[in-house]
Each structure stands twice: as C-alpha cells, then as structure tokens.
N, C-alpha and C positions, 0 to 999 in steps of 0.2 A: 506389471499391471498394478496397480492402484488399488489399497485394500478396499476404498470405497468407488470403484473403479467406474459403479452402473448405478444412475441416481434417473430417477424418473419424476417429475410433479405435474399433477393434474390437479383438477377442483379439490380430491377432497383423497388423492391418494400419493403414497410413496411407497418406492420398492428401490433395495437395496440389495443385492449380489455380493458377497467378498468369502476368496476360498478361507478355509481353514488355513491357520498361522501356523500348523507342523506338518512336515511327512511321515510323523512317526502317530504312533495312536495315542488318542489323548481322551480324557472324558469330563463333558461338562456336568458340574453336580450342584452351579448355584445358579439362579436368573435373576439381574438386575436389573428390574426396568425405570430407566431417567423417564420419566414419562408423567405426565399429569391429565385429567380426563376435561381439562379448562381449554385442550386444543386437541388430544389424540383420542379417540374414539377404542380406536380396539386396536392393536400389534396382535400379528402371526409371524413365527419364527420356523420356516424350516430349513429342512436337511437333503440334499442333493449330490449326486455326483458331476448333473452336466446343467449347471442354469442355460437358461434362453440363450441370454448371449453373455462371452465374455468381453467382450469389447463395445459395448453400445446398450444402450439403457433396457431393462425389461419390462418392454410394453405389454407385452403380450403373453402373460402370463410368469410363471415363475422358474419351473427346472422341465426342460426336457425329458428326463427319465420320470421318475416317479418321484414325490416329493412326498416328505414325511413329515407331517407336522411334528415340533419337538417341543411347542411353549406356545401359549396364548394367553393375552394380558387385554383386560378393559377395565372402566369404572375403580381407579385409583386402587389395583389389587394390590397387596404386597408380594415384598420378596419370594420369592419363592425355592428352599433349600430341601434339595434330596438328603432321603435316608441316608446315612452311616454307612461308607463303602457303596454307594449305589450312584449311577453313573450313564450319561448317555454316551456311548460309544464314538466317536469321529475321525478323520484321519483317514491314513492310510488305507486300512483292510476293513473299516467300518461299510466300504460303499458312499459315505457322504465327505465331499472334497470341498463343497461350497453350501456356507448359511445366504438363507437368502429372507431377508427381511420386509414386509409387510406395516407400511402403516398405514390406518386409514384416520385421517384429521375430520375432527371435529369440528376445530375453528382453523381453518388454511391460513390465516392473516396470521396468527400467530409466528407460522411458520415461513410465510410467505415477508413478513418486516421484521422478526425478529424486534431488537427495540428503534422506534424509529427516530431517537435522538441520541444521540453519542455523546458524554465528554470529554473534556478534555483541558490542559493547563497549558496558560500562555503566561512565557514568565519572563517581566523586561528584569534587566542585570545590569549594572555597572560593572567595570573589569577594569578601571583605569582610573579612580576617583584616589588621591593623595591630602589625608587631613594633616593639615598643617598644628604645630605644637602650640598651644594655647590661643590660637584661633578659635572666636567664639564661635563663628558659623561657616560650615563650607558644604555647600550643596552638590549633591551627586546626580545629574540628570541623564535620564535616558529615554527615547525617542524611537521608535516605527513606525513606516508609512504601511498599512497592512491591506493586502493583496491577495486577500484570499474567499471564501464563502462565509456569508455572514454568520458570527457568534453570540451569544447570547449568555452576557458573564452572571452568575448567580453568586459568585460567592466571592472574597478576596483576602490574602493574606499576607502581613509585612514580615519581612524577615532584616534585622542588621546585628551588631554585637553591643558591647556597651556604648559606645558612643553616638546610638543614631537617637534623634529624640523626636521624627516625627518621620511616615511614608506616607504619599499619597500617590494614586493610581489617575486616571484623565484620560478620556475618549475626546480627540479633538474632530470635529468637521464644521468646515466652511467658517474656521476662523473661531468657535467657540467651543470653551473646556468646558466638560461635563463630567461630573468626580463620577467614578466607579467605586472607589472604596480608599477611606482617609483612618488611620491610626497608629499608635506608638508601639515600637516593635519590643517597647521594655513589658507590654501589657502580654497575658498568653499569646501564644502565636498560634492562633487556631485559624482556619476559613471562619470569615464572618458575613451575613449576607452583605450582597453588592447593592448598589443603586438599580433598584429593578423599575429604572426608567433606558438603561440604557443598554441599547445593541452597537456591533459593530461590523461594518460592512468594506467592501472596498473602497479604498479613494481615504478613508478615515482614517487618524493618526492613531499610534496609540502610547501614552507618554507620564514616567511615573518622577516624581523627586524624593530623596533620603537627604535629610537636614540631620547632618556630625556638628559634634562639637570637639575642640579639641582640646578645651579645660584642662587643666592638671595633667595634659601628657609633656613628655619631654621631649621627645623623636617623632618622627613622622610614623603615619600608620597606613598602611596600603590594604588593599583588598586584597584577601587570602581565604585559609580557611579553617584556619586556628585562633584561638582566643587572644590574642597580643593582634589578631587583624580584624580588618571591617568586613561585612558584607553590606550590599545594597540590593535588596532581591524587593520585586510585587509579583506576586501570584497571582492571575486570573483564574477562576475556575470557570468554564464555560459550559453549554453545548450547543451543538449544530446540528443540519438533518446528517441521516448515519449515510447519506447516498456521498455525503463530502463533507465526510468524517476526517480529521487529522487531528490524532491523539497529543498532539503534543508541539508546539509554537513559544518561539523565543528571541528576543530582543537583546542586543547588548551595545547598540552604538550609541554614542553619545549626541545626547540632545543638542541643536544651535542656539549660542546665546540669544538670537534675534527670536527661534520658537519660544523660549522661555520666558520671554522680558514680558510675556500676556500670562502668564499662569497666576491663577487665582489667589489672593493673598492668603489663604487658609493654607497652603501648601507650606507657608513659612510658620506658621504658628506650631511650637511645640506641644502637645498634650503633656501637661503634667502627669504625672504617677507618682502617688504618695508613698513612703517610704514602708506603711503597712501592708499596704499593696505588693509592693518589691519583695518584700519578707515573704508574702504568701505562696507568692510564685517558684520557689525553690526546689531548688530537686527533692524532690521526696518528702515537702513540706516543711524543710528546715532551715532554722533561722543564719542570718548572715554572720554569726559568730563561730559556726562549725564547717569551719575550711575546709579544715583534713578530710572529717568525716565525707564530706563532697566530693574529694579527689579521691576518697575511697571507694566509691560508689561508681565513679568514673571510670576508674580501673577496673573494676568488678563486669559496670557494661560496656568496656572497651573488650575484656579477657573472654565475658562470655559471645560480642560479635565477631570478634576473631576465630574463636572453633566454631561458631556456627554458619562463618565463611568459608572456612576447609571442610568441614562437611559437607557444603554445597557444591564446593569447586571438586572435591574428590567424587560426588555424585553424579553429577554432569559429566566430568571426563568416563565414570566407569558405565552410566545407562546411554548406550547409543540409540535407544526407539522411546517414540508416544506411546504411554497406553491407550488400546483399543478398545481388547475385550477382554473380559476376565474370564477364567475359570481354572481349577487346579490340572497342573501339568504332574501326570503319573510316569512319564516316562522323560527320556532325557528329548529336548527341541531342540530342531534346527531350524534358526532363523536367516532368512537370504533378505538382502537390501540392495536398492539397485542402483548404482554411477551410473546416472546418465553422461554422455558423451554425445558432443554432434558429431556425424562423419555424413561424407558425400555420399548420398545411393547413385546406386549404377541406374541411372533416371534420364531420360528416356529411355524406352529398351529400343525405338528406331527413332531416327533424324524426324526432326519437327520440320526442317525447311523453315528457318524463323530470318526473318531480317534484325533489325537494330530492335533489341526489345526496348520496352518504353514504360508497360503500365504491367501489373499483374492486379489478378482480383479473387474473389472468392463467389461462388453465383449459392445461390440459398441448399444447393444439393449438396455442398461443398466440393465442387470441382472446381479446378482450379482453371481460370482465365486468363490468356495471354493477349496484350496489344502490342501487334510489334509494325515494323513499316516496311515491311517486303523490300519491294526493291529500289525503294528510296530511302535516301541518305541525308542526314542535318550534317551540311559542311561550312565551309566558312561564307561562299558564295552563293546561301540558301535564303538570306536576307539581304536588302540595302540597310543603309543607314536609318532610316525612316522605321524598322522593321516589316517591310513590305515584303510578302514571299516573292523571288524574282524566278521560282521554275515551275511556274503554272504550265509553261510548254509539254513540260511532262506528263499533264494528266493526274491524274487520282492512282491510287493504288489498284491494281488490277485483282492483286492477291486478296486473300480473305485475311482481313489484318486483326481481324477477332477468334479464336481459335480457345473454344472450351476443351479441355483437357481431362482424361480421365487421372487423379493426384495421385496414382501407385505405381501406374503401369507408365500413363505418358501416352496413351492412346489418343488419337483425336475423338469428339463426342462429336461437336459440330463445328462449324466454321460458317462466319460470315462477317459481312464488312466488306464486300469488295464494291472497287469503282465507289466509294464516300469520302474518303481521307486521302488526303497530303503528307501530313506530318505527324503522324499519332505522338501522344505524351502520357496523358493519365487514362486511370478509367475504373469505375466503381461498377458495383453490381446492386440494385435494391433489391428486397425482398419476392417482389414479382420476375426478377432475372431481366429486368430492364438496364440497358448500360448505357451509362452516363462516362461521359468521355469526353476529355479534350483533344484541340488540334491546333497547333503554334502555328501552322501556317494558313488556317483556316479564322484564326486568333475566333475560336468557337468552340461551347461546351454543345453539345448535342447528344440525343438521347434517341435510343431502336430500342425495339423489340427484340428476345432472342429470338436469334438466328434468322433471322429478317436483315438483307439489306435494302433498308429503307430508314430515311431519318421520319422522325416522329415530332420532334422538336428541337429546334437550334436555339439557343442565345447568343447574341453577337453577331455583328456584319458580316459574312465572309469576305478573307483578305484584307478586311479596312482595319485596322490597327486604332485604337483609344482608349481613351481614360476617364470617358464619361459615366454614365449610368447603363448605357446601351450597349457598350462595346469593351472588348477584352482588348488584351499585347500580350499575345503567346502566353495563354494562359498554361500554366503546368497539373494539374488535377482536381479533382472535385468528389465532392461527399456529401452522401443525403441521410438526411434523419429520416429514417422507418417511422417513427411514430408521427411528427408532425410534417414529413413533405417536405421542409424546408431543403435549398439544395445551396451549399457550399465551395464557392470556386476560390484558386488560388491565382490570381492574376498578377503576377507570375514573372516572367523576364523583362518587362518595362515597365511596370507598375507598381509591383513589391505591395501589392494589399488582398484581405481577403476580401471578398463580395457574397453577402447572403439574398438569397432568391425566395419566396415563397414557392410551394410543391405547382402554380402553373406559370411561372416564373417572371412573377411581378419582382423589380428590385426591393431590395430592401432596407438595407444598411450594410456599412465595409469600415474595415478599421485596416490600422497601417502597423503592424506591430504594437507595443507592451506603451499604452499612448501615457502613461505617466515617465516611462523613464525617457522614453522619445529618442529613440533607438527604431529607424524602422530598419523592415524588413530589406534581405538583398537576397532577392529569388528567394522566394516560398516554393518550395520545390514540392510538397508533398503533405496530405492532408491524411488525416484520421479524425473517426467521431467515436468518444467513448461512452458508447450508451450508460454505461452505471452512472458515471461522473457526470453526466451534463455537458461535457465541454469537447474540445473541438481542440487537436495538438496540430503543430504544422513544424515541418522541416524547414526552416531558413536556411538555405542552402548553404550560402556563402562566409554565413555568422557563424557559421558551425554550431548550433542551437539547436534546441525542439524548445519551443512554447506554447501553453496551455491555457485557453481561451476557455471561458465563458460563452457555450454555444447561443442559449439566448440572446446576450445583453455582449456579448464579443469580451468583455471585462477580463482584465489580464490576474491570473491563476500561478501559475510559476512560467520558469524556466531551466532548463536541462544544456546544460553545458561544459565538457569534460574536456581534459587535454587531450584523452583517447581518442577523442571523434579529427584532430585535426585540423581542426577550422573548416568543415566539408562535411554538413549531414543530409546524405541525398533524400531518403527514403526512411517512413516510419507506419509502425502497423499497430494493431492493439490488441490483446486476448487475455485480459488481465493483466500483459504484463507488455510493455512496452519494446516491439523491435526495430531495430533502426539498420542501416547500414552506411559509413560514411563514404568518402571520392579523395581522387589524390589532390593532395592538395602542395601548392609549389613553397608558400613557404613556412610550414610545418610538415616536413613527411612523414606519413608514422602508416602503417599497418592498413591496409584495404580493408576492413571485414566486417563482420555483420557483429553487435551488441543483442545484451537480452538486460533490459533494464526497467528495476523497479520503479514504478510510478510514487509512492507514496516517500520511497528515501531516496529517488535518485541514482541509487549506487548502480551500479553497470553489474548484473550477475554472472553474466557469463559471455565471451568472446568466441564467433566460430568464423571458416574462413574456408575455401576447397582446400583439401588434400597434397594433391597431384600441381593444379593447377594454380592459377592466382586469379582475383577479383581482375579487373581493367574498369568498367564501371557500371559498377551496380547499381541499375537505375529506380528501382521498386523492389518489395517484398512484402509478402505475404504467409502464413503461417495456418493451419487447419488444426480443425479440432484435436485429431490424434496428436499434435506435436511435431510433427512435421514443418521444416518450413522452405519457401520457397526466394530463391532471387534473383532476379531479370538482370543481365544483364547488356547495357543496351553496345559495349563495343565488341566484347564477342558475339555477340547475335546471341544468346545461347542461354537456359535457365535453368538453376544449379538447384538441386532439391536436397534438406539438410535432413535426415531421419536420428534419433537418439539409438546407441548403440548402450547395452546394459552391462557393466562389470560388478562379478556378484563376489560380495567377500561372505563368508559364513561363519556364522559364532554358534558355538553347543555351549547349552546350558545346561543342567542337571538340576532335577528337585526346586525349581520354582515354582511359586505361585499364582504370580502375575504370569501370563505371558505376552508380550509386547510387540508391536511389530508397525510399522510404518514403511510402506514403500514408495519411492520416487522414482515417476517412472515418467518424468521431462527433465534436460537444464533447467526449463523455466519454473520448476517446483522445487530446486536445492536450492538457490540462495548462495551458492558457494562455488567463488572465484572457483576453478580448476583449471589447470595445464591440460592442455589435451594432447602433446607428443609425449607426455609423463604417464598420464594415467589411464591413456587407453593400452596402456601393457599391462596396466595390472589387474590380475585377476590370483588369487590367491585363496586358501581355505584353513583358517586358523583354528585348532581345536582345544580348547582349554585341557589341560590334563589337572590330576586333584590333586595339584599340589597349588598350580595358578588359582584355581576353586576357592581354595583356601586360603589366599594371600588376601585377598578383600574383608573376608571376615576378621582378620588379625589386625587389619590397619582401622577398620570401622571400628571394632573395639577400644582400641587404642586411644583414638579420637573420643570416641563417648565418655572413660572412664573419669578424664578431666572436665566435661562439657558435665555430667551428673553429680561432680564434687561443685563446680560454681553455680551451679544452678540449688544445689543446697544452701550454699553459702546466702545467694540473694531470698532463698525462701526465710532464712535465720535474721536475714535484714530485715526483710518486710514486715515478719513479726514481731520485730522490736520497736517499730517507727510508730510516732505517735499521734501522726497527723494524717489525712487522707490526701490523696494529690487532687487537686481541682479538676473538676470532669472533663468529658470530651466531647466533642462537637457530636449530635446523629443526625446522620446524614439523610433518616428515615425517608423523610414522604416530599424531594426535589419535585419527583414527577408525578403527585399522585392522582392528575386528573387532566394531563396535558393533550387534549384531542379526542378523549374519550380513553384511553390508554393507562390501563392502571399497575401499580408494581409496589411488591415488600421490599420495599426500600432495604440502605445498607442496617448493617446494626450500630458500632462507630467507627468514627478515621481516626486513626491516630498519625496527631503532623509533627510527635516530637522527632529529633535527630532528622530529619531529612535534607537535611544541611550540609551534613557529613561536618561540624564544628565541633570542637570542645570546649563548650562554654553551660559554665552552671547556673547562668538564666535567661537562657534560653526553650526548657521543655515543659513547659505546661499548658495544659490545654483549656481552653472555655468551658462558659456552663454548656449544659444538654440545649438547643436550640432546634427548632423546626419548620421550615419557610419552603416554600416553593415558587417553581423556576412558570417565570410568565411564558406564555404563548409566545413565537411569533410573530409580530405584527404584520397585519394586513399589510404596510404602506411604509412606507421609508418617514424615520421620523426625523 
C-alpha cells in the first residue's frame, strides 16, 4: 500500500490515512507543520490502530476504533518540541498502527492549482558548426518547427566560447522574425529579459544564429565542451499553463540556407565589448594578466565539484527511500519496499462465454466493460471490396454483446446489447454509464442506456459506408469529453481520420494525422482523452505510433514511436501514465505484449505479457484505479486480467533519526525497466550487521576530510581577492501579479558553470534586475 495510500478533497477538506513506517516501537517527540494559514485553516493529527479504510479514500470519518488526537495546529503556530526524553508512543504495542491526517483549507485554490504557470528552458544548440582558421565570419544556424502548447519566453541567455561575437534568438510565423532576445556571449552570461511581445505557439518556428570568427586561430575548431572548442547554445526561459507543463525543450538541427537568407540583418552585426569590460568579467574579478592564478582557482572548483559529486553519488547509491515523516527512532526500524510485478490473476473464477473481444471500458463504478461479438466473426468474406457488410443474412447479435463485469471476481453485473450489433469494435463509457460504441459493419457510432437494449442515438447510415460529413467506413472507437459533451470517433479502416461531434452530434471538424509533417493515419485503431492534458492520443495502428492531439483545436502535440511496439500499436489507455498493447506484425516481429509508458519522456516503463499463455490479439485494454489492468483479446475470445504482485526486501537500520520510507505499490509508479522471469523470485531479507553499520561512516568521513581541507582553501581565496564579482540576476517578482496570483519569488539563479566548460570568461553574472512575465494573451498575435 501506498504511504499516502487515502487522499480525499472536497470544498474545504483533506484527509490523509498512512500506517506507521516501523513494526517496532517508536516515539514521536517533534511536530513539524509545512503549513501556512494563507490556505490551511486548522490540521488534526491522530492515532489509530484501524482507519476507515485501508484501500479507498476516508470519507467518512477517520479510524474505526477510537482515535486519539496527538497534535493540532492553526493560525501559523510553531513548531512544536516535547520535553527532554518525553515521547508519544507508536508502533507496534502502542495500539496506534495508523496516523491519519486532518486538514481543513482555508483557501482550496491554493491547493486545488498549486502554481498555475510552470517554467521551463527551451534551448536551440548547434552540434555540427566547423569554424574554419582565419575565417572572418562563419555562422552557426539552428532551426525548429515547435509543436507543442503555447510558451511564453520571459527571459533569454547566450552562451559560446571565445570566438562567438554575437547570439540572437527569433520567433518565426507566417514568414516574419520576431527577435526574442539579441547579445554578445563575451558580456555576463546571465538570463536577461526577452522581448515581452512575443509568444510562441504551434505551427511557429523557433530559430537562433552564433556569429565565430576565426581570427588568429590556426586549426579548425569544432563544438565541444572544453576551452580550445566552441559552443552555440540560446536559452529560452519560458512558461506555460502547468496543465501542459514540459520542463524542459530542445532544438539542435540545423537551419536551411533558404530559412536563413530572411533573417534580420541585426543578427550579423557583432556587439562590441570594450576591452574594460572583458577585464571585469573574470573569474573572481581579475585582471587578464594572472593566468595561473585562474587556472588555480579552476582547479580548486574543478577538485572541490569532484568530492561534491562522490558525495552525491555515494548518497544516492546508499539512501534507498524519500523522506516522509520525521521523528527520532528509539529503537532499531524495519523498513519494507515493494517490487511491483505484473502476473496473471486467476480471473475469471467461471467462463464468461465471450466471443471475439473487440472493446473494453471502464463505467463510472469502476466495473469493468466487455464488447465482444458473440457468435459472429470478422473474416475475410465479411466485407466486399466497396467495404459493404455482405452477411446481413445473419441478423444482429442474439447474445448480450455488452457484459458489465464485476473487475475482482469476474462476475457478470448485467448484460445487454442483444439483437443491436453486427460487428462490435470500440466502446467507451461516460460518466452517466451511457455507452458509446462502434460497429464496422453497421459503419455507426451509437450510444444506449445502461443496460437497455435500445439505441438512443446513432451517427452514420447503417451499412452505407463514406467519407463525408455524415457517414463513417468501419469506424474503430470513440471518446467523450465529460466536461464539454464533445464525442470523438476514429474513422478508422477506410478513412484513417478522426471526426469531432458536439455532445448532440452536430459535426464538427476532423483532421487526418500530424497535418504539418503529412504523414497520415493508417487505421486509427484506438482512441483515449487525457482529461489533465487537454488532448486526445490515438493508436495508429499500422504506423506503429500513439499521437497526441490537441482535443480542441486537433493541433498535433507529439508522437510515441518505439522499435518495441513493432510497427503494430493496437490499443492505448490513460491513468497518468499511458498503456498500450501492440499486434503481430509480419515484418518486424518482436514480443505480443502490453507497455506501461511515460507521457511526459516517452520511455516505455515497464513490459507485461500472460504467463502460461501468449497474447494472439490484443484488441483493447483498460487499467482501474487499484492497478489492475485489463486485455481483450479479440482471437482468443478471452480477457486477461494483469494484478501487481509485491516482492519485499527489508533493511534494519539502527539509531537514526530520519526515518524514511516510500512505497510502490503499481509498475506504473517505479519507473524501472524490470525483468519479470528475474525478479519475480526474488524475495530476500538483508540485515545490516555493526560492522556493515559502520562501513558508511568510515567512507563519509573519508570523503569529508578532503572536501573541509578545499573548502578552507577557497575560503583563504576569497579573503584575499580584492575585487567583488558582478552580481546576479533575481529572479524575485516573474509572477507577481499574473491573474490575480501572487508569490515570494526566488532569491537568486546562479547560470555560472552550467555549461559543464572550462573557460575563464565565461562566469559572471548581471546586475540585480526585476521584470515580469506578461499575461497570456487573449488572441493569437
């Protein structure tokens, strides 16, 4: 279980459930509360052996047995530290196994947007620029077409080595450059404000140049990341709504001669810097005639980032948990963490009687929904050429080809759909438990009641196959926004476009794939809406792809393309974290099985697949709040249910006073690849003995005694030095009034070294400067 396992929000309350982090006794004797009375009204902290629930939010109240208040905090109290040896009991033989937390919010918005602007660094890069030997100018261009949620750059900073003598940054649309931010990268290299006329949206270029010279060298100079090489680096600093946030965007291909031959002549103009200037800017304030001393200092914070990277990297390797909660540990703690693992449950406990699955869903109770097609079959002589269904002889489905399921047991709940469908394929559920559904042979999305057979409303002819406005070609799935009604279809094996509806199903608009790179679709096979993000993913079946649309505006977002998938991505779902599963595919064959993959990097987190048996084709999947997840498949008739099994390793700790603990208790909350014929054997319980105890304090030590002698050393500098180094950017007050939203800004950034060069002028920073980030604009400018 999850230490924050039971999270509740209403208007103006939150409650929190998480057991005690030992099984041994432990006692808490300090109270920190992170809390401010600007959003949280009042915190109650008690002590429980059995909360409401341990699996599902506590609505209704706090601990089943008797709860004991242990702490209450309002109106900005402080800390609050017990007496000398005095201690609230917990644990084991206390009676209390579970804190259950209490807060009641003052202002919910607070907590409900957290900040509602993100930023973030978008940084174009040269990687391939060659300055030729006493060549007076060689320009380094670089160029992206940018595809993503609009930005809003506030600040901007050049970086190159000695030879650059001018950067400039350029928002292109509709054929016209709009400078974002223009200067010489010999001047500090601090963030300076940007042109606070300019956003940046989809469809918009985004395109920066670095003017070398190659004066007085002898040899060619390449981009590298040592002083004898160049760089070409523009920083954007931006931000965006935090709903499609992406911390961090990067450019590094090379611009076309033909985009460039418009770029503003300012772009070539070098900024002088006077030679007093150049003096000023030195490490540590010193003049161009003390070399050494420069390369001393370099060594000094070369020697002192090196121990303070082995002390990081020795820290990480040795603390396996986040901290949670604090309080002193009296006795020795055991800590358990949980490897998730997918395996097959033994699910159903009796035969569902399914035919070719086709669709799964999810209805608002979270039972799980099957669409399958009884006792008809998509074979090869199920269409003409025309895609005209040619076995209407047959009739409709007798069977009930909608079948609500209880998701543990496998129990039917209810069933209907009979006598309405041909050919089932997709099928969604809205918040009412209305199911929206298509039919290839019907080439129709139509929408029931539950557990009603009766249609309510269709779109599309039946049987008439098209590509107009009014009609579908064997459409494959469909998805509705809860909020605004709109309904989503993926039309699908002869049309390859999606179709947006309004909620009483006027047309709308359709788009055909990712319409800048012109790439379209082949079979959309499968549709998800990600309410956080706004946007709308689809399985391109054939592309082997997931692309991410802009549910408003259809505007193309990314795309998800691995050699894992095969060329074959049937099926794809959403729950923060994206599940897919691919199909075989003839020619790349690789692995049948289901992915668990990040939205925000892409990466594939983890791979699961049956047991015993093998996928044949996995035509849908669906996933529940517990972690569970579910997959149709439509040639065994049959749907495999994936549950997390937990392998617990144990660590004893002694005499801390942190105590730590983080549990994961989905794949889809590690992050980390795993083998699962590897690690589901292990289970093991490793006990530090005091000699292991001891071996970390000897090597901590170790590491410190040099890291205390350089750190002397630079303090021996600094008070020798006679100059002051030129201040630093503050970053104070970007957002101090943006929508009514106000915040204590940072205090300062510092952007020396973040280069990773070694170049002595290079680190100096700006004067103290203060500007802030415009609004949003109303209107596309």
């Amino acid at each position: 279980m999850s230490l924050f396992s039971l999270i509740f929000q209403s208007d103006t309350y939150l409650c929190m459930a998480f057991p005690v982090p030992t099984r041994q006794d432990a006692y808490i004797v300090d109270f920190i509360p992170l809390a401010s009375m600007d959003t949280v009204h009042h915190m109650l902290l008690f002590g429980c052996q059995t909360p409401v629930s341990t699996n599902s939010f506590c609505v209704q109240g706090t601990c089943e047995d008797e709860a004991a208040i242990m702490y209450a905090w309002a109106r900005n109290a402080p800390p609050t530290k017990l007496p000398k040896d005095v201690g609230f009991k917990v644990g084991r033989s206390s009676g209390m196994s579970y804190f259950v937390l209490q807060i009641h919010y003052g202002d919910i918005s607070a907590f409900k947007g957290e900040q509602p602007f993100i930023a973030g660094i978008y940084l174009l890069m040269s990687v391939d620029t060659v300055i030729l030997p006493g060549q007076r100018v060689t320009d380094a261009d670089v160029a992206c077409d940018y595809t993503s949620y609009p930005i809003y750059p506030f600040a901007f900073r050049t970086h190159t080595h000695r030879l650059g003598k001018v950067v400039s940054g350029y928002r292109i649309r509709d054929g016209k450059w709009t400078l974002i931010g223009r200067q010489s990268p010999q001047l500090p290299q601090a963030f300076y404000p940007a042109n606070k006329q300019v956003t940046v949206k989809y469809g918009d270029t985004l395109a920066a140049r670095c003017v070398f010279t190659g004066e007085g060298k002898t040899s060619k100079t390449y981009i590298g990341g040592t002083s004898d090489d160049e760089m070409c680096n523009f920083y954007i600093m931006y931000y965006m709504e935090s709903r499609h946030a992406i911390p961090y965007m990067n450019c590094m291909e090379m611009g076309s001669e033909e985009l460039f031959q418009h770029i503003p002549p300012e772009a070539n103009v070098p900024i002088n810097v006077s030679p007093s200037h150049m003096n000023s800017v030195m490490h540590l304030g010193q003049s161009t005639g003390t070399a050494t001393s420069n390369i001393v200092h370099l060594m000094f914070y070369k020697l002192l980032a090196d121990l303070l990277l082995m002390l990081i990297f020795y820290w990480m390797a040795s603390v396996q948990f986040n901290s949670v909660i604090y309080f002193k540990a009296i006795t020795v703690q055991q800590i358990t963490v949980s490897l998730p693992q997918f395996q097959v449950s033994a699910w159903p406990q009796s035969s569902l009687q399914l035919g070719q699955v086709s669709g799964l869903a999810l209805d608002s109770d979270s039972n799980l929904v099957i669409f399958h097609r009884g006792d008809h079959h998509w074979g090869a002589d199920s269409f003409n050429n025309q895609a005209r269904y040619q076995q209407r002889s047959l009739g409709p489905i007798q069977q009930s080809a909608i079948l609500v399921v209880d998701p543990s047991k496998g129990s039917i709940l209810k069933a209907s759909g009979r006598n309405m469908f041909f050919l089932p394929h997709g099928i969604t559920a809205d918040k009412e438990n209305n199911y929206w559904v298509t039919d290839v042979a019907l080439h129709q999305v139509s929408f029931s009641s539950d557990g009603k057979d009766k249609t309510l409303m269709a779109l599309g002819e039946a049987f008439i196959p098209g590509s107009d406005n009014n009609h579908f070609c064997q459409p494959t799935d469909v998805a509705v926004d809860t909020e605004s009604g709109n309904i989503f279809v993926s039309d699908g094996y002869c049309n390859a476009r999606i179709i947006k509806f309004s909620a009483d199903g006027k047309y709308l608009s359709e788009w055909g794939a990712d319409r800048r790179r012109r790439i379209p679709f082949h079979i959309p096979h499968s549709l998800v809406l990600l309410p956080d993000k706004k946007e709308i993913c689809v399985a391109d079946r054939e592309n082997g792809r997931i692309q991410c649309f802009i549910a408003e505006t259809g505007e193309f977002v990314k795309e998800i393309k691995k050699d894992e998938f095969g060329g074959e991505v049937f099926a794809i779902s959403y729950n923060g974290l994206i599940f897919a599963v691919n199909g075989e595919s003839l020619s790349r064959p690789v692995p049948i099985r289901g992915f668990v993959i990040d939205y925000s990097t892409k990466d594939i987190l983890d791979t699961f697949s049956p047991n015993k048996k093998e996928f044949k084709m996995p035509h849908d999947i669906a996933e529940t709040r517990d972690g569970s997840v579910f997959v149709g498949d439509a040639s065994s008739k049959s749907v495999y249910k994936f549950t997390t099994e937990k392998l617990h390793h144990s660590v004893k700790k002694a005499g801390i006073e942190v105590q730590e603990l983080e549990e994961m208790d989905a794949v889809v909350q590690t992050k980390v690849k795993q083998d699962t014929s590897k690690t589901a054997a292990i289970q093991e319980k490793q006990t530090l003995n005091k000699g292991e105890r001891v071996l970390p304090v000897i090597i901590t030590t170790l590491l410190l005694i040099p890291l205390v002698v350089v750190i002397s050393i630079g303090v021996f500098i600094s008070w020798r030095k006679k100059s002051k180094a030129v201040g630093s950017l503050n970053l104070g007050n970007f957002f101090p009034s943006h929508k009514g939203y106000s915040r204590q800004g940072f205090d300062q950034l510092s952007t020396e070294g973040s280069d990773q060069e070694r170049n002595d002028e290079d680190s100096s920073d700006s004067e103290n400067e203060e500007y802030s980030a415009l609004p949003p604009p109303q209107s596309s400018s």
